[in-house]
DOVODREN-710253 format. One record per residue: residue in three letters; x, z, y of N, C-alpha, C, CB in turn. Coordinates in steps of 0.05 Angstrom, whole numbers, plus 5000, padded with zeros to 4 digits. Glycine has a CB too. Layout:
N
AlaXZYXZYXZYXZY/...
END
This chain:
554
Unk501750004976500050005000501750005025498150245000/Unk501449875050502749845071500650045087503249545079/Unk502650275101499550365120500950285152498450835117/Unk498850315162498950225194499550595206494950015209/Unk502450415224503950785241502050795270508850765254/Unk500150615270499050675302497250875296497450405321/Unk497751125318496251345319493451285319496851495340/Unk491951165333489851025344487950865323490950855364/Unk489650835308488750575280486050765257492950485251/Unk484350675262481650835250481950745218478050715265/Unk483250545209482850545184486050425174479950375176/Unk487350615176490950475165491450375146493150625160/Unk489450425118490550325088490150065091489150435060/Unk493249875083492449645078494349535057492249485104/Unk493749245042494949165026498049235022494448945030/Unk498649145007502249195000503548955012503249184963/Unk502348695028503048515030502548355065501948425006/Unk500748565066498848605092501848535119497049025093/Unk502248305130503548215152502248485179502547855157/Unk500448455179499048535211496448755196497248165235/Unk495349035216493949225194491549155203494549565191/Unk489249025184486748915192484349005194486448765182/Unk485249375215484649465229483849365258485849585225/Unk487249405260487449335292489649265296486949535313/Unk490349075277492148845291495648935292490848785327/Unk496349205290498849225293500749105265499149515300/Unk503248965279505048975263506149105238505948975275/Unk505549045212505349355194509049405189503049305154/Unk510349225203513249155189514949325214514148745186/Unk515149575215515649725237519049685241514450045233/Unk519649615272521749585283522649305266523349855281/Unk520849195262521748905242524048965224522748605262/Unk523549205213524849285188523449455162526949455197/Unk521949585168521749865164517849815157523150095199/Unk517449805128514249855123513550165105512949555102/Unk511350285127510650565117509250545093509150735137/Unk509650675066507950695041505150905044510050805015/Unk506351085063504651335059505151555076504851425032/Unk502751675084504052025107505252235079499852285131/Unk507452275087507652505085506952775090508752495087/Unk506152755123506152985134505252885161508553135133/Unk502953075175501452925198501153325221497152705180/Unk501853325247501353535261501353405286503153765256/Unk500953635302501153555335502753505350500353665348/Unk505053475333507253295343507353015337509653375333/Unk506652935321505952635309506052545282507652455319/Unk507752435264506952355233509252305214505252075232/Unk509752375195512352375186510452095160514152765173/Unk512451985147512051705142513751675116513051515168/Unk513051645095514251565075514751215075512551675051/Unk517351125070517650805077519150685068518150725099/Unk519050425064521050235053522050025069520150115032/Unk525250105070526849935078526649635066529250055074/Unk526049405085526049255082528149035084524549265089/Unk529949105101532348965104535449015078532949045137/Unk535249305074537249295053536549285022538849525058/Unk538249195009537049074982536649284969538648864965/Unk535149234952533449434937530449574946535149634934/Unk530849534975529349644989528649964986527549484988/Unk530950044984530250374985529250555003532150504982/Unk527050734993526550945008527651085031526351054995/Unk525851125054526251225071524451495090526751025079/Unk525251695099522851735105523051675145521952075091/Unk520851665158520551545182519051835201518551235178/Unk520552065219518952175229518851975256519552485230/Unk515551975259514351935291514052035315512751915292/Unk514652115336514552385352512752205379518352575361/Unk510152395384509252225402508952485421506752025394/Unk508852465445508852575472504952685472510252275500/Unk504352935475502052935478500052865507501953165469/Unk502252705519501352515546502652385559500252605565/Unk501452195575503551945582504051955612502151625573/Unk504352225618505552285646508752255650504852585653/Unk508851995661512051995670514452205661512052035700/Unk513252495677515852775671515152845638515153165696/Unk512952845633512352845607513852735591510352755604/Unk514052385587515052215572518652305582513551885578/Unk520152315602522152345604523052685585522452295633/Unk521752835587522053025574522453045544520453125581/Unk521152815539520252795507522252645496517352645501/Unk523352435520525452255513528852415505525452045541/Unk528452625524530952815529530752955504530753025556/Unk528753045495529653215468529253025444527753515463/Unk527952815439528752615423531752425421526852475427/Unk532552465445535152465438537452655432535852375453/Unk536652835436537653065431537553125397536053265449/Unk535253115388535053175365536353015350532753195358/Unk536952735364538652445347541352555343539052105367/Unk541852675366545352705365545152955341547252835402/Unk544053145354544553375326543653265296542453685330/Unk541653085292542153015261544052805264539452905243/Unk546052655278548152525272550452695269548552325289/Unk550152975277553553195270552453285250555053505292/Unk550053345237549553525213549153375192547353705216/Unk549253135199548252925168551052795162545552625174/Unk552553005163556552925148556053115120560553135176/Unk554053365123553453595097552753405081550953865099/Unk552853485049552453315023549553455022554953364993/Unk548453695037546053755033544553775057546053965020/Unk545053635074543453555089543253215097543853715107/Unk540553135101539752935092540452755121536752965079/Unk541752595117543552345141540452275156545751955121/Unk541952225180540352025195541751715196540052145225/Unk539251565202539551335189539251005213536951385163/Unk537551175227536351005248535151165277533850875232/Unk534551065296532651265324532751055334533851565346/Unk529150965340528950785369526050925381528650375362/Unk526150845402523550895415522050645430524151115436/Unk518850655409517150475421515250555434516250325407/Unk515250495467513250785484510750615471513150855531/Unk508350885471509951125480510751305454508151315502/Unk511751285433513151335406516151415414513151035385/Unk516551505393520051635389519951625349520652125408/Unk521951485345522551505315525051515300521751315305/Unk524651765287527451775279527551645242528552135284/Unk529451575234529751415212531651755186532351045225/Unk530551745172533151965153532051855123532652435158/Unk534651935109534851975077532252005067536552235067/Unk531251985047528552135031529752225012525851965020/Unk528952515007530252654986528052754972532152864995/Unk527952634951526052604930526252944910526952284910/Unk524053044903524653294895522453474896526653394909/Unk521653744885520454054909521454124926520254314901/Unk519554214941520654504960520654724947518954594987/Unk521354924960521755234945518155404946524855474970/Unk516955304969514155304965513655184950512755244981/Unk512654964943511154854918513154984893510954464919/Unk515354984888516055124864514855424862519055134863/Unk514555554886513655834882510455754874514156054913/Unk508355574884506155584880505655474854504955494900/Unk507155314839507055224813508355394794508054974811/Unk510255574797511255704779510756034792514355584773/Unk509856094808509756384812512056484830509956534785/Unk512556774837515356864838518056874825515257014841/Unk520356874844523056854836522957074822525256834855/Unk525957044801526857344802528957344816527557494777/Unk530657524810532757654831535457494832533457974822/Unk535957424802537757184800537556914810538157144777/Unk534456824818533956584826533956614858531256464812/Unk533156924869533756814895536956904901531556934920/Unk537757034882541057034896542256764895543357254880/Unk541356664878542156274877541456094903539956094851/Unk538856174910538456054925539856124954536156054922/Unk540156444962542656504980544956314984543956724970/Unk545856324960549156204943548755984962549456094901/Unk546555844958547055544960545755525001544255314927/Unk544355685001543555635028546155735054540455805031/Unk546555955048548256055065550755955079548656225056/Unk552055725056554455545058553955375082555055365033/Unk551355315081549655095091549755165127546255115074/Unk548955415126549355575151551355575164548955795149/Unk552855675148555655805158557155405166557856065121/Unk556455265159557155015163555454865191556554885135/Unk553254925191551654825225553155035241547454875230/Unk553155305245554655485255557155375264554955665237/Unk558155325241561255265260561655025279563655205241/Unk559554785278559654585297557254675315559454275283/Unk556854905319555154945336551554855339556654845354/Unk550954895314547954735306546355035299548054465274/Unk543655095311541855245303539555145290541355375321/Unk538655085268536155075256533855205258536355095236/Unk532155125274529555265276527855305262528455195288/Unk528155235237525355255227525655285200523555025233/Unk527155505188528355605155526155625144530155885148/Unk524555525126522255715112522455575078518355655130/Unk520855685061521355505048520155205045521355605031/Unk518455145065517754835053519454665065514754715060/Unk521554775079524154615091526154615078525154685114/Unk525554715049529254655029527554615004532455025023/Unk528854345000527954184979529954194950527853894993/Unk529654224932531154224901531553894897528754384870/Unk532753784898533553534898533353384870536153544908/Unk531753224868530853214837533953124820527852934831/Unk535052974835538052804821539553004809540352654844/Unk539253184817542253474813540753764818545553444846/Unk539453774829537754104825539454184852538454354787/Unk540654054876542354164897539554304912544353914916/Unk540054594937537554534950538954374972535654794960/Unk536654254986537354055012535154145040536553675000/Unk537154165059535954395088534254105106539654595115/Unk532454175108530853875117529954055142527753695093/Unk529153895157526653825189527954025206522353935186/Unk530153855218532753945250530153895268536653635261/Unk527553855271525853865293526153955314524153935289/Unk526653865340525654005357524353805380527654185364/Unk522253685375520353575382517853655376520553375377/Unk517353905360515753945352512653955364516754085345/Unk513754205383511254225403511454325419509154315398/Unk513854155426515454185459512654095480518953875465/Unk512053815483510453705502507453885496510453345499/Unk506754065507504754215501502954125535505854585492/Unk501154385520498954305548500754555567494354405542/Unk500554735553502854935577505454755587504755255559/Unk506454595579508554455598507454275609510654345587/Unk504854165600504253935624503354195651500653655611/Unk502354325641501054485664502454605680499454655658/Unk506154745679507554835678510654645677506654995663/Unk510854365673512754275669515954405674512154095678/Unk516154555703518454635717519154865704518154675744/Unk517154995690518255265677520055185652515755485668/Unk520155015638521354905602523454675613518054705573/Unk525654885609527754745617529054665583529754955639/Unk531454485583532254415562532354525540533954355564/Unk533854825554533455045529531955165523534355215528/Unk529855215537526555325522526155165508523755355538/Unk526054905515524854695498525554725461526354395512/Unk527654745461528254845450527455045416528754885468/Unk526555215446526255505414523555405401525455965428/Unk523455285382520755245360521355405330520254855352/Unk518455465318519255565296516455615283521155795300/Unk516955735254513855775251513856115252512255625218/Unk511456145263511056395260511956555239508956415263/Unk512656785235513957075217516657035208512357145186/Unk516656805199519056625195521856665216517956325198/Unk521056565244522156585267522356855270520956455286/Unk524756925280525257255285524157235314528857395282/Unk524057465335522757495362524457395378522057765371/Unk527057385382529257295396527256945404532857295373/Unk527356915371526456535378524856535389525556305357/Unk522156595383519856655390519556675421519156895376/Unk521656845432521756905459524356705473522257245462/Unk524156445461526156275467528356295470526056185480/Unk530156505450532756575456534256555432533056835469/Unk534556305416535256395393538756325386533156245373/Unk539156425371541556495367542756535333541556735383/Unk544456475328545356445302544656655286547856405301/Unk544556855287543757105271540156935273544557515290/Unk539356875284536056845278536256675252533956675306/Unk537456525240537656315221538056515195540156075229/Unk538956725199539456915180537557125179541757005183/Unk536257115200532257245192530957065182529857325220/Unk530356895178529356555175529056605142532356235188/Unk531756585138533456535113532056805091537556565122/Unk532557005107531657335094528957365097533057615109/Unk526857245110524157265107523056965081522757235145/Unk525056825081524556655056524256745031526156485053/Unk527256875030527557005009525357134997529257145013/Unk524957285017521857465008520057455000520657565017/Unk519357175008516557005003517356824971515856725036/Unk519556814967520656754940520256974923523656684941/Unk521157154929520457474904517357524908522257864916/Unk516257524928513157594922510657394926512457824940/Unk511857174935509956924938508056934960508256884914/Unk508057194977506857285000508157105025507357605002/Unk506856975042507756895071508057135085505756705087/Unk509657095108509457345129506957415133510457305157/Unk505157265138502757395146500357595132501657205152/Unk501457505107500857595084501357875070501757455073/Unk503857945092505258205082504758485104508758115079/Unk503858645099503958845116506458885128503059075103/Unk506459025163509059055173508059385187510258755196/Unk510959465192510459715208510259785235511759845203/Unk508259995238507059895267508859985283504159995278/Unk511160145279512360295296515760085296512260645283/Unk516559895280518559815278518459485280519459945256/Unk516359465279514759175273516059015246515258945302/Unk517759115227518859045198517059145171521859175195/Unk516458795162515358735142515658995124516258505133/Unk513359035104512459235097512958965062509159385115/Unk514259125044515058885023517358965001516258615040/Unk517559214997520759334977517959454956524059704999/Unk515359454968513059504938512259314918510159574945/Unk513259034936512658844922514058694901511958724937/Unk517358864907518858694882519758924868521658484889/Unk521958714843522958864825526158784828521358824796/Unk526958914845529858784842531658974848530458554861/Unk534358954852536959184852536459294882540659024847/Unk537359504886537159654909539959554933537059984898/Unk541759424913543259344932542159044944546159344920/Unk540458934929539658564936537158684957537958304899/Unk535558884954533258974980535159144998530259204968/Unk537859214994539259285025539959065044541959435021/Unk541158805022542058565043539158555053543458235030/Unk537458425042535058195049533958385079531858155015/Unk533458695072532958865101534258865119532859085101/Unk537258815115539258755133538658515153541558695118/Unk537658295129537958075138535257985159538457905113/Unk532958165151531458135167530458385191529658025152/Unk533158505196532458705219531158555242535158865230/Unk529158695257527258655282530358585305524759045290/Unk532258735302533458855327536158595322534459275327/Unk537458485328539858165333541658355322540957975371/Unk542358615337545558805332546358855310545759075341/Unk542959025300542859125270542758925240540159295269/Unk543058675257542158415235545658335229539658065255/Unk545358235212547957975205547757825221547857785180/Unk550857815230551157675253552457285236553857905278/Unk552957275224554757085206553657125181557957135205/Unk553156825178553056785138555456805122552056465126/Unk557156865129559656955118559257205122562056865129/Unk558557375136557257675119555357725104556357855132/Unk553457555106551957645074554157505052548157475068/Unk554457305058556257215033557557425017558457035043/Unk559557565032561357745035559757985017562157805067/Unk557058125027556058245011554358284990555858315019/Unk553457894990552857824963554957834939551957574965/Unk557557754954559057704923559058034919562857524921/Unk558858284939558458674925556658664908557058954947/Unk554758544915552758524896552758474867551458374903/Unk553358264875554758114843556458254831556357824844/Unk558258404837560558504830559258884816562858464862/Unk557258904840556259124822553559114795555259324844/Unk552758844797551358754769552258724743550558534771/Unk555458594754557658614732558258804720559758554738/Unk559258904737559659224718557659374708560859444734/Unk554759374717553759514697552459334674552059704708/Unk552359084672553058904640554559004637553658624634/Unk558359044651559759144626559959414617562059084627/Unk558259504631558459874623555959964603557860114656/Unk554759764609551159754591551059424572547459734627/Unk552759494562552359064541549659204526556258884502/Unk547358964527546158964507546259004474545658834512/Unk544859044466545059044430546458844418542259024415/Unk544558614430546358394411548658314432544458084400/Unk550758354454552758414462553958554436552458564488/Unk552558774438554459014425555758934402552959264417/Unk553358844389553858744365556958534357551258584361/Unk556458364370558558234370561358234370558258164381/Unk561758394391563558564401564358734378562358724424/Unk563458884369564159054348564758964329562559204341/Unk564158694322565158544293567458404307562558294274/Unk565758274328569058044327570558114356568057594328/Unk573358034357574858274377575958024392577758544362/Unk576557994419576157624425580057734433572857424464/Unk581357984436582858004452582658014484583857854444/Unk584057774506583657864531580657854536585257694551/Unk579658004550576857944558577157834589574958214554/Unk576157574590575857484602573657594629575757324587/Unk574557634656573457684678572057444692575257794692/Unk569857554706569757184723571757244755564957044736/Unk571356964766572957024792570957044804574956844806/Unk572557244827571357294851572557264874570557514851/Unk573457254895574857294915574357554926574657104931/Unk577157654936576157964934576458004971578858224910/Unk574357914976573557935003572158235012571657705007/Unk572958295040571258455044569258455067572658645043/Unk566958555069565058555096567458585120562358875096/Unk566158505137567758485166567758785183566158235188/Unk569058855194568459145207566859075228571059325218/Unk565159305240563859255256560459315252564659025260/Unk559059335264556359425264554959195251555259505292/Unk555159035252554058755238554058865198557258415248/Unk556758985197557259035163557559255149559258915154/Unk555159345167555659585155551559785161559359745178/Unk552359875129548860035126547859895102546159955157/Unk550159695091548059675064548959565034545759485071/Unk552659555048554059615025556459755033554759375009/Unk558159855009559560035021562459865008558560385012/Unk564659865029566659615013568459745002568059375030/Unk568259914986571059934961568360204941576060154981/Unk569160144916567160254893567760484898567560174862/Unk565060614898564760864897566361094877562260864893/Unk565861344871567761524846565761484833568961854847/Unk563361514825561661514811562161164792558961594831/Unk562161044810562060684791564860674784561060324813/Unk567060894797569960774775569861034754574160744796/Unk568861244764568461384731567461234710566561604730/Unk564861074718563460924697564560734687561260834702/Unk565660574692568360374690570060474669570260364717/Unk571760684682573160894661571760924641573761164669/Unk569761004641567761044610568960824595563660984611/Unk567360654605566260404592568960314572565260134618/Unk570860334586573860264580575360454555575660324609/Unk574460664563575460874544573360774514574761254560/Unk570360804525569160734496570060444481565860704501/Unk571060244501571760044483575060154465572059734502/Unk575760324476578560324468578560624439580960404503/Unk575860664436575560904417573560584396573161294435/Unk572660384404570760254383573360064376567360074396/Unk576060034375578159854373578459624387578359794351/Unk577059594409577459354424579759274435575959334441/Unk580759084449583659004459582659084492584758604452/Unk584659114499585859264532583759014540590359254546/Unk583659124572582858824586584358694602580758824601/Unk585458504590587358374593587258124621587658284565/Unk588558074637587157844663587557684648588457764696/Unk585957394661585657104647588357064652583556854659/Unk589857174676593457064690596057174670594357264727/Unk594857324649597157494628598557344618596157654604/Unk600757194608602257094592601557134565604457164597/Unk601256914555600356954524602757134509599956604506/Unk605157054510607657234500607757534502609957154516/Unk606557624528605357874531603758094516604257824546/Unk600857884504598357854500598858024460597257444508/Unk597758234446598158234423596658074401598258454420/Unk597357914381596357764367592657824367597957794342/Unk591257614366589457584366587657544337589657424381/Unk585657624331583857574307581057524315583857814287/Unk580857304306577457274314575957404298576056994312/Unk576957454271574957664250574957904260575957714218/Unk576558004275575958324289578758474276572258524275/Unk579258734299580858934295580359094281581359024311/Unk581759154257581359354238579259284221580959624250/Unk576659344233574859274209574858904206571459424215/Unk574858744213574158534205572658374195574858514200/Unk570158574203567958514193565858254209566758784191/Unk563358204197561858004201559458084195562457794190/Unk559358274192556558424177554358484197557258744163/Unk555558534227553358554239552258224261553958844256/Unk553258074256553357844263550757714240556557734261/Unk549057654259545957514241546257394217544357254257/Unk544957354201545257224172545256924177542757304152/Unk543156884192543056654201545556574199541956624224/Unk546856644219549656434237551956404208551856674274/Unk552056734186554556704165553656554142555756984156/Unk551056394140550756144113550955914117548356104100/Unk552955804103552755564103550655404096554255514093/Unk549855284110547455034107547954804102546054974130/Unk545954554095546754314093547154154104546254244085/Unk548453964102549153704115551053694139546753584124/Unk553553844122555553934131557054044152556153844127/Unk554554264157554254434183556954694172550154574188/Unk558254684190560854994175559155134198565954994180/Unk558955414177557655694182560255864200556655874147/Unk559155984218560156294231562356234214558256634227/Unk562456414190564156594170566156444160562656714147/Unk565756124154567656004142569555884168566255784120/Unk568455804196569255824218571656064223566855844232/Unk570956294218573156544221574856564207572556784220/Unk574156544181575756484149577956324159573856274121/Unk577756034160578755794167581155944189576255564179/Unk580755944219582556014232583956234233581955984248/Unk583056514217584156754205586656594191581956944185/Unk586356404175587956324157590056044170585956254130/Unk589656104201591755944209590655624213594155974186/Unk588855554205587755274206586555244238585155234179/Unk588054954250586155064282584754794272588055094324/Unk584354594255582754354267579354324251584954034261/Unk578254304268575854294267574054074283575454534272/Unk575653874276573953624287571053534272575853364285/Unk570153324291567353234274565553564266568653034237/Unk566653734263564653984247561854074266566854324243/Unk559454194253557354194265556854474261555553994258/Unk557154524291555454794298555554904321555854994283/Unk553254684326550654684343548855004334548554354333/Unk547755094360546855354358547755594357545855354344/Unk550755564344553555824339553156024356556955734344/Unk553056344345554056494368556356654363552056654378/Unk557256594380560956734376562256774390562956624364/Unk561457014409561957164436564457354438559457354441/Unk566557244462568457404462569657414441567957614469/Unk570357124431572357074405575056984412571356864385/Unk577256924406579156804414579256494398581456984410/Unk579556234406579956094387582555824402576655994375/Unk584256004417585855794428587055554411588055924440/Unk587455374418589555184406587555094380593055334397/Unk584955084384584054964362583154714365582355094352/Unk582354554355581554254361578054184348584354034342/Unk576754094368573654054356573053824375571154334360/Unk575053564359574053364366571853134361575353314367/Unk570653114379567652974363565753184351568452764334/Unk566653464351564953724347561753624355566254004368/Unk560553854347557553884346557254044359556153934325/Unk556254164379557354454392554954454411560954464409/Unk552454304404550854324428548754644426548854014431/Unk548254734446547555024446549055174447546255104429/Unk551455164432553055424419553655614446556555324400/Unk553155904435553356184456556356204443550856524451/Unk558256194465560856174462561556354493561955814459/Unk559856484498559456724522562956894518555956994512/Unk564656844546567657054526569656964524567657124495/Unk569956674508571056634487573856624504569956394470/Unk576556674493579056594504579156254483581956874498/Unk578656094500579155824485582355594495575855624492/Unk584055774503586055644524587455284500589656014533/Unk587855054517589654914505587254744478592455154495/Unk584254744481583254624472583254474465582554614475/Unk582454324448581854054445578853994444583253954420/Unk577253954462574953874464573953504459574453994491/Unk575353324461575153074473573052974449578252904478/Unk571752844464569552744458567152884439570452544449/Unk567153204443565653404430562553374451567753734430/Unk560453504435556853454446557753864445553053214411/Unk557353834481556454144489554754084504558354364504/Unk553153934500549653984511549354224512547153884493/Unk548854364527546754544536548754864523542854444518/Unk551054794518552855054511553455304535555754924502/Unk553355474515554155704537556655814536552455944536/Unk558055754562560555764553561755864576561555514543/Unk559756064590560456314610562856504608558256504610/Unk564256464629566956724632568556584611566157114621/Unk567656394601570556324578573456254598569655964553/Unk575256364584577756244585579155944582578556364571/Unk578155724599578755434579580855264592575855224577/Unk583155564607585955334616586555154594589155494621/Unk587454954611588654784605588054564571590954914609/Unk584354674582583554534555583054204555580954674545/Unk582854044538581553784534578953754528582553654517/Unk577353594555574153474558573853244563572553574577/Unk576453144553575852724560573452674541579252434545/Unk571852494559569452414542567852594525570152224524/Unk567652804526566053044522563453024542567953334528/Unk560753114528559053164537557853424540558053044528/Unk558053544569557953804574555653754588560253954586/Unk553253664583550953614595549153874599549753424579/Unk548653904615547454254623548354464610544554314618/Unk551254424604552754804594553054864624557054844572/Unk553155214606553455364623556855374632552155614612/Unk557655384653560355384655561055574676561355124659/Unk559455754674558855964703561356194702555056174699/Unk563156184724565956414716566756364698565856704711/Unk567256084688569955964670572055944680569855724661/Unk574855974665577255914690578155664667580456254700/Unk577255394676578155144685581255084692576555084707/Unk582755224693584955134718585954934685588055474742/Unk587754714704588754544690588054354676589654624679/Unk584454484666584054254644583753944651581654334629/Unk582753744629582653414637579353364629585353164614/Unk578453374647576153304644574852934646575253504663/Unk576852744647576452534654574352414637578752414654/Unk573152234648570352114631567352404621572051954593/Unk568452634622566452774620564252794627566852894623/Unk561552884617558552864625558053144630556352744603/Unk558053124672557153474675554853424688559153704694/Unk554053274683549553204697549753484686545952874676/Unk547653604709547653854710548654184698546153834711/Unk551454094699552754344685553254564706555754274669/Unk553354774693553255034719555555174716550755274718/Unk557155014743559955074745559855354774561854714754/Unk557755524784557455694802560555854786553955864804/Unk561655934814563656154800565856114784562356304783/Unk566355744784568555754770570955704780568355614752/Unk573355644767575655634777576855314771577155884766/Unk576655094786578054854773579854804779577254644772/Unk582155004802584554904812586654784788585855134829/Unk587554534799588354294782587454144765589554314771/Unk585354264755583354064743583553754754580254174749/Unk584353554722583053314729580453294724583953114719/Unk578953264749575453264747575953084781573053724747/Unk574152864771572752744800571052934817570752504793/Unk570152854850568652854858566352874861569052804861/Unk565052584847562752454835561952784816563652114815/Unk563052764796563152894780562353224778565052834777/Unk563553334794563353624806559753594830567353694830/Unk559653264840557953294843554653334828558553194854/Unk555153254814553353194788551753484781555553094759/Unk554953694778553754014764552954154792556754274744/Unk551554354784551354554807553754784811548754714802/Unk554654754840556554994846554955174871559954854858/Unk556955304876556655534893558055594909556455724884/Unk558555704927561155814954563455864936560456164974/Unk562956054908564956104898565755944879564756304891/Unk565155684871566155484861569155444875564155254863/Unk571555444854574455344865574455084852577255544856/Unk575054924881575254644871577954614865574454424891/Unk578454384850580554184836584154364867578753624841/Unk582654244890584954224912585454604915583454014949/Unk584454734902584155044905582255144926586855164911/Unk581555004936579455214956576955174943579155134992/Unk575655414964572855404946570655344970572055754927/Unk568155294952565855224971564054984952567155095006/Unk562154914978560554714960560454464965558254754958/Unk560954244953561053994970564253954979558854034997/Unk565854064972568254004988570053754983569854224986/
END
């Protein structure tokens, strides 16, 4: 269907083929390039436009916002013209981000203004919340991960986003990236208060737009400022854990802050940031997304430890039969909050006595159940005391599922003959199938599983250094915190493994399949791995790329 972009046009749907809209006559072939399929999105600013490029081949998607002036008074239209250009230049510095969506085109046909951008095909974080319910606590610290970079990146070239909520960050269907959409600020600048008032809305009022609850008061009262993007960001969040809009949520009458720590279930340190993040008062708020960052990775760091002070059963289990040697840590960068009133009230930056007593526990009980020291991923193997995947002392397999120690047919090798085998010195295990395996915090360096079967396998742990992976199926493997210097993934298919706090450094990943592998947290300095490639999986701030630094998109 071709629809007709004239405001005025009483009946727009027209053919797919339709020259002129036989309505009323307008040109349907806009800017003699450019034919609209469909509205996206229609307010009192004007019409956002789903469209097809007609001039470049293929004719790919585009989307087309419209911005029309709510009157055709001379100071009016010049006004409208001033911040439509304005808005052109800022999406031409912010559309260099891999997650934010390029501009493409801007012309103005009075009395119209149109800007041209990317279409990024996908959800928003609204429609995912209204089709699937609320986050949990891990999905919105993801979503932090990925938004905050994003920030801390308009920030530094001097860009404020008005309008954070979630129907403005889209999950990108290609790669699962989120993507920060609608730099508006044409919104509903030309109002009837500025026609009535023109001299009072100067450039910078013009400016402050936002949607209500969303927008901290600073904006609201046209003063916004980089910490407001980080109320924005922290009233999203919220509406992600409880599916409640601001309006939706009780606030207090004496502080004017959302009323909302009844409505979730999450760590007391993840409801100290998010309150942080949405203090009433600019001082008491995060001033920089590099301070929540900063006290997201505390966060993380205190979740860790109590997995490792509290492992589940079937953790336990494992552990107790099979002994992997170093235990593998994930990275972190050991950053700390910034001094200053901005970072401080809601984590505290070096571990308490209480969480390194527990630590101590945890350490002492592994070292009374025979486990190996904890050794860094950086130890020298020469260092390191011989390793057994069957376990210390006892050597048992007994508490390891029945399932995983029978051999089955069609020449699947079981758990047990797997441990047997490399107990006895054998590392090659090419072509062998096992798919589904769980075998956590094992050691199996220097073994070879080429052309392996390995899709699913919980390999959560493992010290696997000096691999031979090449051309092995890790579909959908979990292969978290593993150790995999300087392993081989030529032509391996790592198609949605987990690869979350792996240390990578060194390995060759050339020809590998990482469509959506979850590399958050890992370490690839030196890694041969493309670009392309790294673009494919999902990372995080704390992703270390190939060149050693970390971030997303780099």
């Amino acid at each position: 269907m071709s629809y007709c972009y004239n405001p005025a046009c009483t009946n727009p749907a027209n053919p797919d083929d339709a020259p002129l809209c036989q309505a009323c006559g307008t040109n349907l072939l806009l800017h003699s390039r450019y034919r609209c399929t469909k509205i996206l999105g229609r307010g009192g600013f004007g019409t956002t436009f789903l469209a097809d490029d007609m001039v470049l081949p293929g004719k790919p998607n585009c989307v087309i916002k419209q911005l029309r002036p709510a009157a055709s008074a001379p100071h009016i239209l010049e006004m409208a013209r001033q911040l439509f250009q304005r808005e052109a230049t800022t999406l031409g510095k912010v559309g260099n981000h891999p997650q934010v969506p390029r501009l493409l085109d801007y012309f103005e046909l009075e009395p119209e203004f149109y800007l041209v951008q990317e279409y990024v095909s996908g959800l928003t974080l609204q429609q995912e919340v209204k089709r699937n319910g609320p986050m949990s606590e891990g999905q919105v610290r993801q979503v932090m991960l990925e938004v905050l970079p994003i920030l801390d990146y308009l920030h530094k070239i001097e860009v404020i986003h008005r309008d954070i909520k979630p129907a403005n960050l889209i999950r990108r269907e290609i790669d699962g990236k989120l993507i920060l959409i609608d730099f508006g600020a044409v919104k509903d600048q030309v109002s009837q208060a500025m026609m009535a008032n023109p001299q009072d809305y100067t450039a910078f009022t013009a400016f402050a737009v936002g949607t209500p609850g969303y927008a901290p008061p600073e904006q609201m009262a046209m003063r916004p400022v980089y910490a407001s993007n980080i109320y924005a960001l922290g009233v999203t969040c919220i509406y992600l854990l409880t599916s409640k809009s601001p309006k939706d949520l009780g606030y207090d009458n004496t502080t004017g802050e959302f009323i909302w720590r009844s409505r979730v279930n999450i760590s007391n340190d993840l409801q100290n940031v998010l309150e942080k993040m949405t203090e009433v008062s600019i001082k008491h708020r995060y001033q920089t997304a590099q301070d929540v960052l900063q006290d997201l990775q505390l966060v993380q760091k205190r979740l860790d430890l109590q997995q490792f002070s509290s492992p589940s059963s079937a953790d336990s289990d494992i552990s107790q039969g099979l002994a992997a040697g170093p235990l593998h840590s994930r990275h972190q960068p050991n950053a700390k909050p910034t001094a200053g009133p901005q970072s401080t009230g809601s984590l505290p930056t070096t571990v308490s006595p209480t969480t390194r007593h527990a630590a101590n526990a945890a350490r002492s009980q592994q070292a009374r159940a025979g486990l190996q020291p904890n050794y860094s991923r950086f130890t020298p193997p020469s260092v390191r005391p011989p390793n057994r995947v069957g376990g210390v002392g006892q050597g048992s397999l007994s508490q390891v599922s029945r399932e995983n120690t029978l051999q089955s047919e069609g020449g699947r090798l079981s758990l047990q003959a797997l441990v047997a085998a490399y107990n006895r010195g054998e590392r090659d295990f090419s072509e062998s199938r096992l798919d589904n395996i769980v075998l956590r915090k094992a050691n199996l360096s220097d073994a070879r599983f080429v052309q392996a079967f390995l899709q699913k396998a919980d390999l959560r742990g493992c010290v696997m250094m000096n691999v031979d992976f090449g051309r092995a199926n890790l579909g959908g493997a979990n292969l978290r915190d593993c150790d995999l210097r300087a392993s081989y993934f030529v032509n391996a298919d790592l198609q949605g493994a987990n690869l979350q706090g792996a240390n990578l450094r060194e390995t060759s990943m050339t020809n590998a399949n990482l469509r959506g592998a979850n590399l958050q947290n890992a370490d690839l300095t030196g890694s041969n791995i493309t670009p392309n490639q790294i673009a494919q999986a999902r990372t995080n701030w704390f992703t270390i790329h190939p060149n050693g630094k970390r971030g997303i998109g780099i």
